[in-house]
N, C-alpha and C positions, 0 to 999 in steps of 0.2 A: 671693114669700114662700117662704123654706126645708120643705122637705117633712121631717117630724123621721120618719128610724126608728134602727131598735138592737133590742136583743136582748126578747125575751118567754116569759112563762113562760102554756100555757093550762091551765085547771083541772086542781087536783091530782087531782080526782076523776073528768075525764073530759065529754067532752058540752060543750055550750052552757053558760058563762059566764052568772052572778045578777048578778053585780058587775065592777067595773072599779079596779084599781089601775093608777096612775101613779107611778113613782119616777124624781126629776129629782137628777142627780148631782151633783155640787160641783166647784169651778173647778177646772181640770185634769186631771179623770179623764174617764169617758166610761161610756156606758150599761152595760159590763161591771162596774162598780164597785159599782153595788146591785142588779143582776140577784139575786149572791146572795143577799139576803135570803129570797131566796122560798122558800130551805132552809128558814125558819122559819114565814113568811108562810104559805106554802101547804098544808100539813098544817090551818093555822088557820083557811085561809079558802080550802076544798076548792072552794068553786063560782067562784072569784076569777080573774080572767085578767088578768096582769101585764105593762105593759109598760116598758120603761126604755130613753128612747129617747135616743140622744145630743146632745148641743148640735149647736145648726148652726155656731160660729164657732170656728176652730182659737184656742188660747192660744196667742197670737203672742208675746209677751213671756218666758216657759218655755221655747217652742219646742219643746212636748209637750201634749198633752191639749188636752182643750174646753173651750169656754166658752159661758156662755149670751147676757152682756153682757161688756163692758170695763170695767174698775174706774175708768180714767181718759182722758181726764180728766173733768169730774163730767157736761160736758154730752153727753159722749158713752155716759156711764152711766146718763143718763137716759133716752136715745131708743132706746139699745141694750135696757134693761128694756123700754119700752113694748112695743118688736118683738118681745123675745123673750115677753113675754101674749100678741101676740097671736099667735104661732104657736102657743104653746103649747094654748091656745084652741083654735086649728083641730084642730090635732091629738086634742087629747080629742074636739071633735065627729066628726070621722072615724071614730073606733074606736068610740064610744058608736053612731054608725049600722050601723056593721058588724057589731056584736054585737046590735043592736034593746035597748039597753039606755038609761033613763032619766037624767037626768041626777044626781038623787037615788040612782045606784048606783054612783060614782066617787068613789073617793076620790083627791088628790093627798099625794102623799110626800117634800117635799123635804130632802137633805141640803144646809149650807151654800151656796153659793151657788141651789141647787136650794130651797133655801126660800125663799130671799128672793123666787125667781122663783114660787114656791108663792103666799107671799104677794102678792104684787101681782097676780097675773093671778087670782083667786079669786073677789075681792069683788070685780071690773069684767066677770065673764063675763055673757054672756047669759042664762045658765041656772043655775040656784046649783046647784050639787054638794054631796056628801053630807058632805065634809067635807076638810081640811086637816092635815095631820101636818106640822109645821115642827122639823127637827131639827137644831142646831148651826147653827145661820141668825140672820137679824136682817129689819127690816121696812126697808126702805129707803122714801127721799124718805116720811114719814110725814104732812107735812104736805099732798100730795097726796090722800090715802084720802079726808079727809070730803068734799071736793067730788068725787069719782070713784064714789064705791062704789057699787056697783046689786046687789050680792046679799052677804049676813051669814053664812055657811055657820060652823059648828062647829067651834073650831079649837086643837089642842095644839101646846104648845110645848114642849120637850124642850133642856137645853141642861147641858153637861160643868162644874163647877166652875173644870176645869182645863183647860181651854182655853186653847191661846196663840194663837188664828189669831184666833177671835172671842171677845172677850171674854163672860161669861156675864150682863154687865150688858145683854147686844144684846137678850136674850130677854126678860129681865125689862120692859126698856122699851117693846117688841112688844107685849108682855102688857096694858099696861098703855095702851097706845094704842088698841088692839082693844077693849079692855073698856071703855075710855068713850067708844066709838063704836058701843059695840051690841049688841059680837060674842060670843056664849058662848067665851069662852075658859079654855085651863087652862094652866097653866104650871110646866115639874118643873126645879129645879135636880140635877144629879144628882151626888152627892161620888163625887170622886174618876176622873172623864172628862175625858179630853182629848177634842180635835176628834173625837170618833168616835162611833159606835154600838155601843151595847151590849148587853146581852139585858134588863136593865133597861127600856133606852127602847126596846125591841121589844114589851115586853109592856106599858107604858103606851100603846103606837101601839095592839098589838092590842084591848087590851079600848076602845080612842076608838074604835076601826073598825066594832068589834063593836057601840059602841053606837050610833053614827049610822046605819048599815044596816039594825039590828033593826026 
């Protein structure tokens, strides 16, 4: 199984880590890509230690950047998600042990294909985490989840109007997949976003953050 590292950020304030963020990046970039959030992040969440670690599979088809799975073709999208939960999995428990930190103190942070990967690997972990931040993503194989799911963690969804990569119906339909399967979900269209992150869905993440850790 791939050993995931990349760049991190430990508390803004210094000392041993309360909590644990994970930010998984989107096809083609790589763990440098939402390191920086933590310019925002971590003033916010001073006891928070960040990690953003990069995919383990080069984007062969770009012939630049990561990837988490392969888009194609679909059976290979399938098994390629599976593996990438469960490293991702391993990896949260790694750092959760290294910091002596609970699993109720992690939150996962995915940008587009990093949410998708958010979502899937969340609700099959061994141990439910504090909570889900899915940004400009979509749930993939959906019809998988109700026979899979072993933990419901609290979970945002955040997606750009204007979006041309994924459309904003992906979220909406996530939303709605979640929520009649259990899941506390919330779901923000946001006017006037392309594929990106904005200070808007920085401070919708913040205060979800803020309120599953309270």
């Amino acid at each position: 199984m791939p050993i995931l590292n990349g760049p991190s950020r430990q508390p803004y304030a210094g000392g041993a880590p309360d909590s644990l963020g994970i930010l998984l990046h989107g096809l083609g970039a790589d763990g440098n890509d939402l390191i920086g959030l933590t310019i925002a992040l971590g003033p916010r969440f001073p006891h928070m230690a960040f990690h953003s670690p990069d995919a383990p599979n080069p984007y062969v088809e770009a012939g630049f950047g990561l990837r988490w799975f392969p888009l194609e073709p679909p059976d290979e999208r399938m098994a390629g998600l599976r593996e990438a939960g469960r490293v991702v999995e391993t990896y949260v428990g790694e750092l959760l042990d290294e910091y002596a930190l609970t699993p109720d103190r992690c939150v996962l942070i995915g940008f587009s294909q990093g949410c998708m990967t958010s979502l899937y690997t969340a609700p099959r972990m061994e141990r439910p985490i504090a909570g889900v931040v899915g940004l400009s993503g979509a749930l993939l194989f959906p019809e998988w989840l109700a026979d899979e799911v072993r933990q419901k963690p609290p979970i945002v969804l955040v997606h750009g109007d204007q979006d041309a990569v994924l459309p904003p119906e992906s979220t909406a339909k996530a939303g709605q997949t979640l929520a009649d399967l259990g899941f506390p979900v919330e779901a923000y269209l946001l006017q006037g976003l392309g594929h990106s992150i904005d200070i808007r869905g920085l401070e919708i993440a913040s205060q979800f953050i803020e309120r599953v850790l309270a």
